[in-house]
C-alpha positions in Angstrom: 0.0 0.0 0.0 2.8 2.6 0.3 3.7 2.8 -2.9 0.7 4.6 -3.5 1.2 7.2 -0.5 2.4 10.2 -0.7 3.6 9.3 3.0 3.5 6.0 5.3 4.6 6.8 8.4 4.8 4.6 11.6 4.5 5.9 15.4 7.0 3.7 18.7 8.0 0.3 17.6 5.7 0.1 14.5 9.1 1.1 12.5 9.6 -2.9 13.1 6.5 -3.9 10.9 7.8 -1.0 8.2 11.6 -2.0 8.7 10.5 -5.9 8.1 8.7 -5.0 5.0 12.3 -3.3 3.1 10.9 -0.2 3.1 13.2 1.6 5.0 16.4 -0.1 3.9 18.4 2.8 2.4 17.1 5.4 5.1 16.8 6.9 8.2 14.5 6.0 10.7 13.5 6.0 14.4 11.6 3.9 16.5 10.8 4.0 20.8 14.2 5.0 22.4 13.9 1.4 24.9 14.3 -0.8 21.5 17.2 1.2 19.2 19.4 -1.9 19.7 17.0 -4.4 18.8 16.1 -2.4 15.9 19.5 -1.9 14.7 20.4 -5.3 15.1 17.8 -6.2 13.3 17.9 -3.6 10.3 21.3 -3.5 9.6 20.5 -1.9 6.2 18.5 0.8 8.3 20.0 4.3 9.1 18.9 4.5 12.9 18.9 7.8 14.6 19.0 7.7 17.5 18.1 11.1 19.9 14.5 12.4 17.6 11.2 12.7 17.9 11.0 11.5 14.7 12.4 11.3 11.2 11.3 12.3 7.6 12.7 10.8 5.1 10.7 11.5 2.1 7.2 9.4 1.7 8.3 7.5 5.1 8.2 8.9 8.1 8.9 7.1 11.5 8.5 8.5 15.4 9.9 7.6 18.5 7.0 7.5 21.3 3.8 7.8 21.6 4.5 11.5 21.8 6.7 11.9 19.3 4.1 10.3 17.3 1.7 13.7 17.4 4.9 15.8 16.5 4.8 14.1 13.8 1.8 14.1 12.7 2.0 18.0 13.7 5.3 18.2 11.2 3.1 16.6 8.5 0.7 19.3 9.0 3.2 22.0 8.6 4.4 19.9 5.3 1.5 20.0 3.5 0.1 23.6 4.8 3.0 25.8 6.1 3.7 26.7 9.8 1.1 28.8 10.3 -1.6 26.3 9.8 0.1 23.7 12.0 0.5 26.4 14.5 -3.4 27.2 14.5 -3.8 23.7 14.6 -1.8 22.6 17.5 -3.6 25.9 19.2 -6.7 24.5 18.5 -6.1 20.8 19.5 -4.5 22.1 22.3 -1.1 20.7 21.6 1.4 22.6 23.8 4.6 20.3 22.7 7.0 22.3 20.2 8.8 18.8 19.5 6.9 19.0 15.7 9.4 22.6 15.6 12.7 20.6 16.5 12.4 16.6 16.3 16.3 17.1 17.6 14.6 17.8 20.9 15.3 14.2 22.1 18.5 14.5 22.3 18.6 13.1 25.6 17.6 9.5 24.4 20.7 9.2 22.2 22.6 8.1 25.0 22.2 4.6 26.4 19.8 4.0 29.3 20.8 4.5 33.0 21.0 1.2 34.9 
């Protein structure tokens, strides 16, 4: 069905069922922060990054958690009908996260988990 889309995108650890498919061999992804090793063992052909709330990489899209998810979905907004749509949308729903502004803003994930 993706090859249809104009973009699939996949929200936590549903960059497995994209990753599994070959879709995303060839680019960047991310998935929840708790499974970035699994992932990258598993998807060797996968560009993990590590660190964002989520990554576009031209029709595919992936997020990190469930958050990261509506950043995402806010960034696709913006993508389609410029910043100041997205804006009055996020206003509208509410939406107080500026993660859509800077997926970067995970920064703290990048580094492995604390025992």
């Amino acid at each position: 069905a993706s090859a249809g889309t104009d973009v699939t995108m996949s929200v936590c650890v549903g960059a497995f069922t994209l990753a599994k498919t070959g879709l995303l061999d060839g680019k960047s992804a991310t998935t929840h922060h708790s499974a970035y090793k699994r992932f990258a063992d598993q998807f060797p052909k996968v560009r993990l990054v590590r660190g964002v709330r989520f990554v576009d990489d031209g029709n595919l899209a992936t997020a990190g958690g469930l958050t990261c998810g509506s950043d995402l979905a806010m960034h696709i907004v913006e993508r389609y009908f410029g910043r100041k749509l997205a804006e009055d949308t996020a206003y509208y729903l509410e939406y107080q996260s500026a993660g859509w502004k800077d997926p970067g803003s995970n920064v703290i994930y990048a580094r492995p988990a604390k025992s």
